[in-house]
Each structure stands twice: as C-alpha cells, then as structure tokens.
C-alpha positions in Angstrom: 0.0 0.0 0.0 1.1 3.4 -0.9 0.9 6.7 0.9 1.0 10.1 -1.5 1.3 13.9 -0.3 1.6 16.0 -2.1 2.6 20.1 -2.4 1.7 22.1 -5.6 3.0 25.5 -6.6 5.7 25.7 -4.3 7.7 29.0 -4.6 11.4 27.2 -4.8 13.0 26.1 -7.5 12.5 22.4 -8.6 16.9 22.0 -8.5 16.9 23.2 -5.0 14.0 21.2 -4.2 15.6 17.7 -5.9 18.5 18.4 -3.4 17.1 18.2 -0.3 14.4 15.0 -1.8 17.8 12.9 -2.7 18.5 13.5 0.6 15.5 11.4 1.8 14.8 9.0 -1.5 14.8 5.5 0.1 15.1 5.6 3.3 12.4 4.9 7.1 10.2 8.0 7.6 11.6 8.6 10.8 15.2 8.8 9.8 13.7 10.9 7.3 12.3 13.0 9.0 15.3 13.7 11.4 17.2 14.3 8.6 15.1 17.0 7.6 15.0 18.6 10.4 18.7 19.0 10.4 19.2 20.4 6.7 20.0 24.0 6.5 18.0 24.3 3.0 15.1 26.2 3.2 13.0 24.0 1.6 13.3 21.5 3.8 10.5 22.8 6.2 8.3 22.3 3.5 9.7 19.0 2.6 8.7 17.9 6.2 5.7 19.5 6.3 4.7 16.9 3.3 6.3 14.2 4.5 4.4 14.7 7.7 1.2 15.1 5.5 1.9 11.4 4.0 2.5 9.8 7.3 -1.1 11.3 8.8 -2.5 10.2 5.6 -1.2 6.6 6.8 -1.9 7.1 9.9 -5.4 8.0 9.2 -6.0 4.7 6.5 -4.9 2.7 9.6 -7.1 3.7 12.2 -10.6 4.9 10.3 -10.4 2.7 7.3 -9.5 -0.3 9.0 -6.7 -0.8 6.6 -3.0 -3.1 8.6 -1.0 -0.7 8.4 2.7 -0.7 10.2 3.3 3.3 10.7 7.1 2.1 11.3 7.7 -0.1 8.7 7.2 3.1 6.4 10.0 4.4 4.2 10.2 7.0 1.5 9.3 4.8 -2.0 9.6 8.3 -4.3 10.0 11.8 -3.9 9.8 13.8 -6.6 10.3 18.1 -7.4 8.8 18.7 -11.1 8.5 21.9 -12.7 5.2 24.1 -12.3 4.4 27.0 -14.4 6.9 29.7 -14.6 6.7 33.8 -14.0 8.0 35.8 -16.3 9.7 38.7 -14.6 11.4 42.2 -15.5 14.3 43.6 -14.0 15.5 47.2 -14.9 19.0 47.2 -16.3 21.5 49.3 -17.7 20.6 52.6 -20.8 17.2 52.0 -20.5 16.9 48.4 -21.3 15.1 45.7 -19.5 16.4 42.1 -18.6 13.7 39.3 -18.3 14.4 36.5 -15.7 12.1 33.9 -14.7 10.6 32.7 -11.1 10.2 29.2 -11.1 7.7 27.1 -9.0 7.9 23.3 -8.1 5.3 20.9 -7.7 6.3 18.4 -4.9 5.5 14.7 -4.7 5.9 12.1 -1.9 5.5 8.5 -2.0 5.4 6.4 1.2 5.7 2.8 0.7 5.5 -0.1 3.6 8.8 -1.9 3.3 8.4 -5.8 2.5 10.4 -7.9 5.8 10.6 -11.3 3.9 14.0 -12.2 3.7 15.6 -10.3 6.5 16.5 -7.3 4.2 13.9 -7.6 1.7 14.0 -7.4 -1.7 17.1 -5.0 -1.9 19.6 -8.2 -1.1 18.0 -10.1 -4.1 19.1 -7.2 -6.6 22.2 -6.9 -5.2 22.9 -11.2 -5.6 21.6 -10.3 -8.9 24.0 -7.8 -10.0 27.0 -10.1 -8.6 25.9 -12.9 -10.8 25.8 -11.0 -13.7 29.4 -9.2 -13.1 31.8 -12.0 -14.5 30.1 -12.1 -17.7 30.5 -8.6 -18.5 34.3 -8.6 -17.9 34.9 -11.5 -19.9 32.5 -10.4 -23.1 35.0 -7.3 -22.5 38.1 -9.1 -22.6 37.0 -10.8 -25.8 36.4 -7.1 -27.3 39.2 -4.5 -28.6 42.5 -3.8 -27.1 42.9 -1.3 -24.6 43.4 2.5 -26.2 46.7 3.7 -25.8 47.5 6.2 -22.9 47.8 10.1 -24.0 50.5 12.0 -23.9 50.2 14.4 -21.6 50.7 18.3 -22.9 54.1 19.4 -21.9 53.9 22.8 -22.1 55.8 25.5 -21.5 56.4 26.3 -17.6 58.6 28.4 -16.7 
C-alpha cells in the first residue's frame, strides 16, 4: 500500500528542491524526517511538512479505514520536485533596457511505501545477488572485445 502527499505551486525552484528530496529518496520516515529537520536548506521545512502530510495520511488509513498498516515499517518509496508553471519577470538594467528572468515554481511529490520484511533485508539483497551474478560475464565479453586504447600524452607545455 502506498501513501502520497503531495505540495503544488511551491515558490522554490525544482533543482533546490531535488537536493534536499535525494537527501531522503529510500530511506524509514523517521530517519527521514530527522534528517530533515537538520538540513540547512530552506525548503526542507516544506519538505517535512509533506512528509508529515503522507504519514497522517497513513496514519489516518490505519485507524478509520481499517486498513493493517505498520506506521514504522514506512520508508520513503519516491519523492519527486517537477517543474510548475513559470513567471515571467522584469528587472530594470542598464541605458534604458530591461532584462527578463524567470521565477520558477515546483510541484512536490511524496510517495510512502510499507517496506516488504521477507527475507531479512527484503528485496534490496536479491538485486544486489543479482548484480553479482551478472558481473563475470561482462568482464569476460569485455576481454574478448578490442584492445585497450593507448595512454595520451600528456601536454608538456611551457612552464617556466
């Protein structure tokens, strides 16, 4: 089951807001939320606002809708800062002219997910078995491919 928040025409820009959510991306609410609480960006505020918005929304599916729901088994499955419309802006500049700039807004999106405890660590140690397994056949389609490039010679310029 998944939990969504989420925080429309936000007055930050979507970079600075994809900063402080790839901070968070992946990890249990709570240690998401203290590590929002300790980011000096100023978005984050809002950031934990939302998440704090997803985990009520939980919280709420849990108790009224009779829904099993494990509050601390929750962990951030997707957050993501997309672009929202743009204002087009004038600043005075030099002789008379006029220099446009633009305001940017982000629309923010939270995902809360309820981890899966099968195996110990859950499905995150079967990718990573996976990835191992697939390693040695890589390297040895590669060492059946084209020699190596020759180094560069470095510039030797002139120091003096």
């Amino acid at each position: 089951m998944e939990f969504r928040a989420e925080a429309r025409y936000m007055r930050v820009s979507p970079q600075k807001a994809r900063l402080v959510l790839d901070l968070i991306r992946g990890r249990r609410a709570e240690e998401a939320r203290n590590t929002l609480a300790f980011t000096k960006k100023r978005v984050a505020a809002t950031v934990a606002k939302l998440l704090q918005s997803a985990l009520d929304n939980a919280n709420y599916l849990s108790s009224e809708k009779g829904i099993d729901v494990d509050i601390d088994n929750l962990y951030v499955k997707s957050a993501v800062a997309n672009d929202g419309p743009r204002m087009k802006r004038i600043r005075p500049a030099p002789m008379g002219r006029a220099y446009r700039y633009v305001r940017r807004i982000a629309h923010i999106e939270l995902v809360l997910a309820e981890r899966n405890r099968q195996n110990g660590e859950g499905t995150a140690t079967v990718v990573g078995e996976e990835r191992a397994a697939k390693a040695p056949a890589r390297t040895k389609a590669k060492a059946r491919g084209k020699k190596a490039a020759p180094a560069k010679k470095k510039f030797a310029g002139a120091r003096k």
